[in-house]
MARLUM-212243 format. One record per residue: residue in three letters; x, y, z of N, C-alpha, C in turn. Coordinates in Angstrom, 1 decimal. Layout:
N
REC residu   n_xx   n_yy   n_zz  ca_xx  ca_yy  ca_zz   c_xx   c_yy   c_zz
REC    ala      X      Y      Z      X      Y      Z      X      Y      Z
...
END
This chain:
193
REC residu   n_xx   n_yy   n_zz  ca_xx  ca_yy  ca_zz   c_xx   c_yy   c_zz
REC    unk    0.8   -1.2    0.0    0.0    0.0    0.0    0.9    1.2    0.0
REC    unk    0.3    2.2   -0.5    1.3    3.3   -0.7    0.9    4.0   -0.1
REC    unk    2.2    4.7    1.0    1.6    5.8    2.2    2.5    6.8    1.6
REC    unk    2.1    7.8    0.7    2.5    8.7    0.1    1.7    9.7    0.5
REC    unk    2.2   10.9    0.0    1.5   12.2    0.4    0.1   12.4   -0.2
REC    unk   -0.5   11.5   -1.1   -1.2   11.8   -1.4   -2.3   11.0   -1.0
REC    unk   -1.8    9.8   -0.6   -2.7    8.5    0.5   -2.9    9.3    1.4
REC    unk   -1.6    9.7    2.0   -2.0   10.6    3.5   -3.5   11.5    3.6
REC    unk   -2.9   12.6    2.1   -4.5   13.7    1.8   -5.2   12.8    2.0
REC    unk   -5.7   12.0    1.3   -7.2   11.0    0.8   -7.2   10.5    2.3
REC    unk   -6.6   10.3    3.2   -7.2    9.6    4.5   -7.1   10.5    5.4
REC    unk   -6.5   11.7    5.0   -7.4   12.4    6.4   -8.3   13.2    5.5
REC    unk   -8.9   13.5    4.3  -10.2   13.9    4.1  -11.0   12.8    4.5
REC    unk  -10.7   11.7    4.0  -11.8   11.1    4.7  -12.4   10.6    6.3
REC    unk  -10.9   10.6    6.9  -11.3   10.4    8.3  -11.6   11.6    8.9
REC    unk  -11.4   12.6    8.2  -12.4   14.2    8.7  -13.1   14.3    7.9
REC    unk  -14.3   13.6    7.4  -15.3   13.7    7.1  -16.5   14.9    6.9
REC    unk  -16.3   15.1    8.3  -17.1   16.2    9.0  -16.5   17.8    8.3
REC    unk  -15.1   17.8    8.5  -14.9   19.4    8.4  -14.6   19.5    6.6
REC    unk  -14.1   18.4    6.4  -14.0   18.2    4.4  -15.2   18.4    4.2
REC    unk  -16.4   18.2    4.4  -17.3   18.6    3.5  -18.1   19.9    4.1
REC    unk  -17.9   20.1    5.1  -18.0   21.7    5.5  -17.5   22.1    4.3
REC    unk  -16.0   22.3    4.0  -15.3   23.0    3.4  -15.7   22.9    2.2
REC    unk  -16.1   21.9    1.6  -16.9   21.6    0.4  -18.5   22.5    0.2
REC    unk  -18.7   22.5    1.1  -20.0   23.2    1.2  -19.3   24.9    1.5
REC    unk  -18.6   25.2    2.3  -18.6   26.8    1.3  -17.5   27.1    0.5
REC    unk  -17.4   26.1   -0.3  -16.4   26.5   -1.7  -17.7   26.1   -3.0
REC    unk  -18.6   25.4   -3.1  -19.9   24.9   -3.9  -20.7   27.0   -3.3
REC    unk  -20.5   26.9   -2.0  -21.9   28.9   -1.7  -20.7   29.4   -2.4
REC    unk  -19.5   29.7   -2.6  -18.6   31.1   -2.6  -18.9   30.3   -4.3
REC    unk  -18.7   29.5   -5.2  -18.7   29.6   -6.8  -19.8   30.2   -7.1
REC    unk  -20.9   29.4   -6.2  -22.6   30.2   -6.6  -22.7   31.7   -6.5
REC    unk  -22.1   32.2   -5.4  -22.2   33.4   -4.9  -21.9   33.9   -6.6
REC    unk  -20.5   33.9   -6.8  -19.3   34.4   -7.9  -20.3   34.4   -9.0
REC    unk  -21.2   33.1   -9.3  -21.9   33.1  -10.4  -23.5   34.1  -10.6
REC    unk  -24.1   34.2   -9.4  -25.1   34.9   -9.5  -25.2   36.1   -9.8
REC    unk  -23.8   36.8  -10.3  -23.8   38.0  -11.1  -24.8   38.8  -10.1
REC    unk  -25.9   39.7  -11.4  -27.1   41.2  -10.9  -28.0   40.6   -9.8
REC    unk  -28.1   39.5  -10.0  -28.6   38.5   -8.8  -28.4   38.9   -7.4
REC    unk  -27.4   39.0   -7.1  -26.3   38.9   -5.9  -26.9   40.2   -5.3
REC    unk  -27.5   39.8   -4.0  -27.9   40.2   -2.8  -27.3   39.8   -1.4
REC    unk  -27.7   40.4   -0.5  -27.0   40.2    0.8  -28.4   39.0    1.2
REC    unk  -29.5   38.5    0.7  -30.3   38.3    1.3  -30.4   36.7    0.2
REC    unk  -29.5   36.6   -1.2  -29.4   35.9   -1.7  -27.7   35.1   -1.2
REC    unk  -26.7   36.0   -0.9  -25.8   35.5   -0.7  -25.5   34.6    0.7
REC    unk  -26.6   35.4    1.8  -26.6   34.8    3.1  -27.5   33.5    3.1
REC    unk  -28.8   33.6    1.7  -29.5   32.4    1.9  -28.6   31.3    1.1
REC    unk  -27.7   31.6   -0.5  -26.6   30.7   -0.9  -25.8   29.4    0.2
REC    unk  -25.3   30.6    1.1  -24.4   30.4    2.4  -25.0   29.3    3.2
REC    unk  -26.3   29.4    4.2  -27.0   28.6    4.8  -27.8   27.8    3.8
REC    unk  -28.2   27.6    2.8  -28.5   26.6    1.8  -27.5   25.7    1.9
REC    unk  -26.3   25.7    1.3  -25.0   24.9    1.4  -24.8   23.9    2.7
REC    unk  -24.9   25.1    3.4  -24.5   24.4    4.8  -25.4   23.5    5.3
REC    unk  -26.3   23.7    5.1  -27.7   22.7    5.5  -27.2   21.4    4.4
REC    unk  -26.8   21.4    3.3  -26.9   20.1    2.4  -25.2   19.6    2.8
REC    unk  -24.7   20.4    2.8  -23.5   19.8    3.0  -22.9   19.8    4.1
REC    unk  -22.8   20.8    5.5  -22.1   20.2    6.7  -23.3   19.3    7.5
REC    unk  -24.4   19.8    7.3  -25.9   18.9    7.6  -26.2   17.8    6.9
REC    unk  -26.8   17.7    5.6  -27.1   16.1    5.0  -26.3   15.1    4.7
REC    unk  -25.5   15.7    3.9  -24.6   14.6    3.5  -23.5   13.9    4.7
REC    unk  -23.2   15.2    5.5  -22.2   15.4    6.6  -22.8   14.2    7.5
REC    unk  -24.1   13.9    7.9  -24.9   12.9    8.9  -25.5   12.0    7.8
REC    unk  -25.1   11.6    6.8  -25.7   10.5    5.9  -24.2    9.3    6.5
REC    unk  -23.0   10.5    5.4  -22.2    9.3    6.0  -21.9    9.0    7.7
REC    unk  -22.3   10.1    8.1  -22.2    9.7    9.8  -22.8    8.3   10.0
REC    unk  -24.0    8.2    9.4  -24.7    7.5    9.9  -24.0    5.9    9.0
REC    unk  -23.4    6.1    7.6  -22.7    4.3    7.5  -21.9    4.4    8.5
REC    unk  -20.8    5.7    8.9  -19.7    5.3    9.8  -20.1    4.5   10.8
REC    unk  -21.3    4.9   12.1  -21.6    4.4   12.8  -22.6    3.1   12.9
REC    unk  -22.9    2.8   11.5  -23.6    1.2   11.3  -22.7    0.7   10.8
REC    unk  -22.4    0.8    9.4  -21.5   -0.2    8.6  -20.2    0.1    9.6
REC    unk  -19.6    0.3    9.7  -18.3    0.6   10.3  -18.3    1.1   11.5
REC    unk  -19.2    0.7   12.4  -19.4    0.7   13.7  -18.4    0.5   14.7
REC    unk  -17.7   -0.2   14.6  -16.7   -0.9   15.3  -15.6    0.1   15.5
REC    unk  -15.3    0.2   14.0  -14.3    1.0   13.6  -14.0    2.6   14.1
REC    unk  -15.3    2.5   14.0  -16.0    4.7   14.7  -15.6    4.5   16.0
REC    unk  -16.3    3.5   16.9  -15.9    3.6   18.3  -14.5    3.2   18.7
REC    unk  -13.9    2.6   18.1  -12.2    2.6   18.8  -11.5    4.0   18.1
REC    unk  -12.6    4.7   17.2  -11.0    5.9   17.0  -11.7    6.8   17.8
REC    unk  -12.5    6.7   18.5  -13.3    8.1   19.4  -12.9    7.2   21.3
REC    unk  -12.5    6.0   20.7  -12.7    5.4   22.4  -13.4    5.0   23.1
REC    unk  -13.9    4.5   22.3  -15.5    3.9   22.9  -15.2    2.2   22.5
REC    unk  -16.3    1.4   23.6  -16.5    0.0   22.8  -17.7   -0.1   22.2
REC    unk  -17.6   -1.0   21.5  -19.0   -1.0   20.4  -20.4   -1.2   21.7
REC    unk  -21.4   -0.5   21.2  -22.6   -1.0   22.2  -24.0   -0.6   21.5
REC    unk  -24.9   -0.5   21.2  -26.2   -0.7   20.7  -26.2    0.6   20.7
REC    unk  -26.1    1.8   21.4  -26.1    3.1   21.0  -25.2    3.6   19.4
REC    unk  -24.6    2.5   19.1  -23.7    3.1   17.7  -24.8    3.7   16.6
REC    unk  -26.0    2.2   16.7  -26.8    2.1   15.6  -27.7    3.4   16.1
REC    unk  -28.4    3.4   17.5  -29.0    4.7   17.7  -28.5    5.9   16.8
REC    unk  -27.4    6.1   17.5  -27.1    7.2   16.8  -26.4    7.5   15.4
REC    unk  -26.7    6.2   14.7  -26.7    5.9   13.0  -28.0    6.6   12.7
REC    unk  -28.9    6.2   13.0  -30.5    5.8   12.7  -30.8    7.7   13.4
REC    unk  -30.2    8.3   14.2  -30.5    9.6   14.6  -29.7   10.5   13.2
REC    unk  -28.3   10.2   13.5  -27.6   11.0   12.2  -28.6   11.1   10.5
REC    unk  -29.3    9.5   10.1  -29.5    9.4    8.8  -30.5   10.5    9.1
REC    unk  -31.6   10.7   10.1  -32.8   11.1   10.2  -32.6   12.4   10.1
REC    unk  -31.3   13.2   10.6  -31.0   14.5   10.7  -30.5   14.7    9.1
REC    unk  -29.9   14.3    8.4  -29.4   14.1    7.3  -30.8   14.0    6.0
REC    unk  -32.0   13.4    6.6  -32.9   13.4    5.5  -33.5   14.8    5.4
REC    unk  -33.3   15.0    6.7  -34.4   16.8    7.0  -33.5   18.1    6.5
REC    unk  -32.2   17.4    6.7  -31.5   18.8    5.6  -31.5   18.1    4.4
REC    unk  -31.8   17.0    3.5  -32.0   17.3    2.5  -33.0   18.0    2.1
REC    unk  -34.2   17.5    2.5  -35.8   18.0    2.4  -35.4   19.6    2.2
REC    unk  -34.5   20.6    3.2  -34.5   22.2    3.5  -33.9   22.3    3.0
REC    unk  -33.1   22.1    2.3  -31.7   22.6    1.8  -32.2   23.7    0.4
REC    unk  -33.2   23.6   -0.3  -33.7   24.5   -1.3  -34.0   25.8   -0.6
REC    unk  -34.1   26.7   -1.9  -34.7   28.0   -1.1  -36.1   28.1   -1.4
REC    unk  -36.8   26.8   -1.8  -38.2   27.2   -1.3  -38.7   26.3   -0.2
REC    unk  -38.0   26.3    0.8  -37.9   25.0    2.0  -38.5   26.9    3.1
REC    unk  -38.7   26.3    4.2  -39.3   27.9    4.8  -37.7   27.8    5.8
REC    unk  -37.5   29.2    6.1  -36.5   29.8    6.6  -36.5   29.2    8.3
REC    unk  -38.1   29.3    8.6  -37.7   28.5   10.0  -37.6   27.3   10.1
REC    unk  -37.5   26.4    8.8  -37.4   25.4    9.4  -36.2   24.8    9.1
REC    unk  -35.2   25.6    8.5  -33.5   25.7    8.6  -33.0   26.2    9.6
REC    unk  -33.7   26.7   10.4  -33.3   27.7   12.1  -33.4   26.5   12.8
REC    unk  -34.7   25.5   12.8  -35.3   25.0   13.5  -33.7   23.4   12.8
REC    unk  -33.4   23.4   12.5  -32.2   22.4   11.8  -30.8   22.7   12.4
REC    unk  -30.9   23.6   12.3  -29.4   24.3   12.3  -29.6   24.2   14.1
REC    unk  -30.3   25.0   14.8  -30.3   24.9   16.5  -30.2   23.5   16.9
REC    unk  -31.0   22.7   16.3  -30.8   21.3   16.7  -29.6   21.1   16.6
REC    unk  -28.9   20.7   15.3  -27.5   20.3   14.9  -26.2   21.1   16.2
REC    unk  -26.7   22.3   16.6  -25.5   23.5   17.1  -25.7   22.3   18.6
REC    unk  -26.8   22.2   18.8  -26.9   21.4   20.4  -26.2   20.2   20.5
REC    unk  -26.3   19.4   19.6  -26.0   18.3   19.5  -24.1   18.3   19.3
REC    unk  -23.8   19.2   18.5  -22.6   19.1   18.2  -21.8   20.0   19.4
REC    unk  -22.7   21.1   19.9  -21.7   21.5   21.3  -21.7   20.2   22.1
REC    unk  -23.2   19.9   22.7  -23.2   18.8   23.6  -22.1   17.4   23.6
REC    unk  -22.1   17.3   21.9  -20.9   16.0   21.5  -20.0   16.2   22.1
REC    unk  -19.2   18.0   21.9  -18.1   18.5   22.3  -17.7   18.3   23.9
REC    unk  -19.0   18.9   24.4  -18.8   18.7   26.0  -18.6   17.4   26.9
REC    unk  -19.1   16.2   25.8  -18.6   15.1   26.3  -17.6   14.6   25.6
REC    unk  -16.8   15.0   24.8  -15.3   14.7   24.4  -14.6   15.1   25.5
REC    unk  -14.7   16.3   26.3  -14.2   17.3   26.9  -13.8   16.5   28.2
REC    unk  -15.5   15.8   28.7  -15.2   15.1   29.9  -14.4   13.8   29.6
REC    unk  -14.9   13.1   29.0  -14.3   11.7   28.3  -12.6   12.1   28.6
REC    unk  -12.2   13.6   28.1  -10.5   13.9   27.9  -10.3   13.9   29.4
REC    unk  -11.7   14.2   30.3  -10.4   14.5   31.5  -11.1   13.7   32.5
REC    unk  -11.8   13.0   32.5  -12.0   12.0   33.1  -11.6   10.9   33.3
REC    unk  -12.1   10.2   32.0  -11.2    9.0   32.0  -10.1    9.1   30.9
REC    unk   -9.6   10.3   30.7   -8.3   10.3   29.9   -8.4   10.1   28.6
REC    unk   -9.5    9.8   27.6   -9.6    9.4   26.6   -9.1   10.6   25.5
REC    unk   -8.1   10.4   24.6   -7.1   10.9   24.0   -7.1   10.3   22.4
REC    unk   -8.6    9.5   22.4   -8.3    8.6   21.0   -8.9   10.1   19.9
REC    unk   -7.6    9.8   18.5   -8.0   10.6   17.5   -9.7   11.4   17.3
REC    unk  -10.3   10.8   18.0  -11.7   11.3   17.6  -12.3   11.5   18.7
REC    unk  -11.5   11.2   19.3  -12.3   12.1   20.6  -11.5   13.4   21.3
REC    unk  -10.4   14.1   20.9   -9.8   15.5   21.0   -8.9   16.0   19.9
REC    unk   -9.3   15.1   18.8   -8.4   15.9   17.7   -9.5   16.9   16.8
REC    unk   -9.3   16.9   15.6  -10.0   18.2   14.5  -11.8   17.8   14.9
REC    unk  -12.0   16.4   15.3  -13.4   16.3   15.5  -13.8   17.0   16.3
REC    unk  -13.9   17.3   17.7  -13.1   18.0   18.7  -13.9   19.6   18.7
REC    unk  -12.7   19.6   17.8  -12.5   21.7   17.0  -13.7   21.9   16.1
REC    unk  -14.3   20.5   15.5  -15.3   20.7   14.4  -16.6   20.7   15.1
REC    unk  -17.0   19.7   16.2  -17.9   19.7   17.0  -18.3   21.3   17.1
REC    unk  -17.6   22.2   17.5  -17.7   23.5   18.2  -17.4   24.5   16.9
REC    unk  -16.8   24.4   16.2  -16.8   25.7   15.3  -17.5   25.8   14.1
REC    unk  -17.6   24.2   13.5  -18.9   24.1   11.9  -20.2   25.1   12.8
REC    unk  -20.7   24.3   13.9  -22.0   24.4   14.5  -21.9   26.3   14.4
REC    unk  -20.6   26.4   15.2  -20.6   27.8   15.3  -21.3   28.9   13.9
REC    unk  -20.5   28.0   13.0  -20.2   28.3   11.5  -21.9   28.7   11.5
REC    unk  -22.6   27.5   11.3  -24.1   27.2   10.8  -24.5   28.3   12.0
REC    unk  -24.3   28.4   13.1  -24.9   29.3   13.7  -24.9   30.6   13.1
REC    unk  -23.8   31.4   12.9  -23.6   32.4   12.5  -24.6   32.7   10.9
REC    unk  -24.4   31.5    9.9  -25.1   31.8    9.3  -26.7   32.0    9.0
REC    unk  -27.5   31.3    9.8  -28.9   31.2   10.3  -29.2   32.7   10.8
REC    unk  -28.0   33.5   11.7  -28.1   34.8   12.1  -28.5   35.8   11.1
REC    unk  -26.8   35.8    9.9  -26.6   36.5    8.6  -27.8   36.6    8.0
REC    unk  -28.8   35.3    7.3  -29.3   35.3    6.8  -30.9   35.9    7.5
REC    unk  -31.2   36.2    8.8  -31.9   36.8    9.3  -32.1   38.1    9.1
REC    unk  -30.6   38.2    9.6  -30.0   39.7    9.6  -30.3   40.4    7.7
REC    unk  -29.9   39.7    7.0  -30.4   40.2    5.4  -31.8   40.0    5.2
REC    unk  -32.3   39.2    6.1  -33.8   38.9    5.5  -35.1   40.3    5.9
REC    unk  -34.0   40.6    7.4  -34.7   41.8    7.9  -34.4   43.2    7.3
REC    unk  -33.3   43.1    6.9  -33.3   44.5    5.9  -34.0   44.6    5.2
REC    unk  -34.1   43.7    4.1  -34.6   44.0    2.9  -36.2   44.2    3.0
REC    unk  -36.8   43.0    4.0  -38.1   43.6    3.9  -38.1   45.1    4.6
REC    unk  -37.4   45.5    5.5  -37.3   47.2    5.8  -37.2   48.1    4.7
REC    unk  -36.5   47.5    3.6  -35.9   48.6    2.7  -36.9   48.1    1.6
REC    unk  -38.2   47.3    2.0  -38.8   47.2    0.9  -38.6   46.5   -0.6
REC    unk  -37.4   45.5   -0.4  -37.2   44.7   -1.2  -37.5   43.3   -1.3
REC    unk  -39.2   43.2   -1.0  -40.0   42.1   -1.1  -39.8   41.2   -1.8
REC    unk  -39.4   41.4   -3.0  -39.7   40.5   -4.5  -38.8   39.6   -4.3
REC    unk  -37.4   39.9   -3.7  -36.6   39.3   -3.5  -36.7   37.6   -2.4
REC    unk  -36.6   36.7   -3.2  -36.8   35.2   -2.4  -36.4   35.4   -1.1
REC    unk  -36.8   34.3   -0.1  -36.4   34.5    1.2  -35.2   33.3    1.4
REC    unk  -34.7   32.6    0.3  -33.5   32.5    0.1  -33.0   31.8   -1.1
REC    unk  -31.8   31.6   -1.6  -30.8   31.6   -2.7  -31.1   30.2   -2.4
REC    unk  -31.0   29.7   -4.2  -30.8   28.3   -4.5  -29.8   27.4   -4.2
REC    unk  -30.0   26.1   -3.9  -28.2   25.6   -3.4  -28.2   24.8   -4.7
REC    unk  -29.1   23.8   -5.5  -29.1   23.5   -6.5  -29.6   24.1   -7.9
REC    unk  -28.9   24.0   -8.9  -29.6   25.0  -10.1  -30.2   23.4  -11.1
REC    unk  -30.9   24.1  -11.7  -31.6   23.1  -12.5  -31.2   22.5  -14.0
END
């Protein structure tokens, strides 16, 4: 097997799963952004932004969550430090279910609260994950790659991420209807047709 620099890339994108496709998801909003030319609004660029993030650090992000922790169950809990136990598949079967509801929202004719109502769940779940990596670190010492490395950092700052933008896109949604720019969608497409 070749452990070359470029095996190395391909296996830590994939064993950061989580923050690679974050990053995938706002490099897919910033091309859209680029593309929407006379389009481009603060109210299209903020809905672009949290579109993305909902399909990509949200659906796809907890689709494969959810093989990691069925198909490859075993495997998930010894790099987080855990032994296998009947909670793996729970929280397979929770991840797919979070994963089908940001597909469902991820459009901009999906309603705005119910990407608020996605995104606050996802921020709880992923601080909460965080605060028990935290204890797990100082409790019983657990030091396994996925329980205080970039998962860790990702727990707490994507969520941040997705927080911030549910705000942004509020914050544009309320100007424009101030400034009387109704016509304008109440958010930007993540898929074009």
């Amino acid at each position: 097997m070749n452990n070359g620099p470029i095996a190395g890339t391909i296996a830590f994108l994939i064993g950061n799963y989580m923050t690679t496709l974050f990053v995938v998801g706002l490099v897919v909003a910033a091309v859209k952004v680029l593309r929407q030319g006379r389009e481009r609004t603060p109210v299209t660029i903020s809905g672009t932004f949290l579109n993305s993030f909902v399909l990509w650090a949200i659906g796809v992000a907890q689709v494969v969550n959810f093989v990691m922790h069925s198909v490859f169950g075993d495997f998930a809990a010894r790099t987080i430090g855990w032994a296998q136990s009947p909670f793996q598949l729970e929280l397979a079967l929770s991840s797919l279910g979070v994963g089908v509801m940001a597909f469902i929202l991820c459009t901009r004719n999906s309603a705005f609260r119910g990407k608020v109502a996605l995104v606050v769940a996802t921020v709880i779940f992923g601080w909460g994950a965080a605060l028990g990596h935290v204890y797990q670190l100082v409790v019983n010492h657990d030091d396994a790659v996925n329980n205080t490395g970039l998962l860790l950092f990702s727990d707490i700052a994507i969520n941040a991420v997705g927080l911030a933008f549910v705000l942004w896109h509020a914050a544009a949604l309320r100007r424009a209807r101030r400034t009387g720019e109704v016509t304008v969608r109440t958010d930007a497409p993540v898929l074009t047709a």
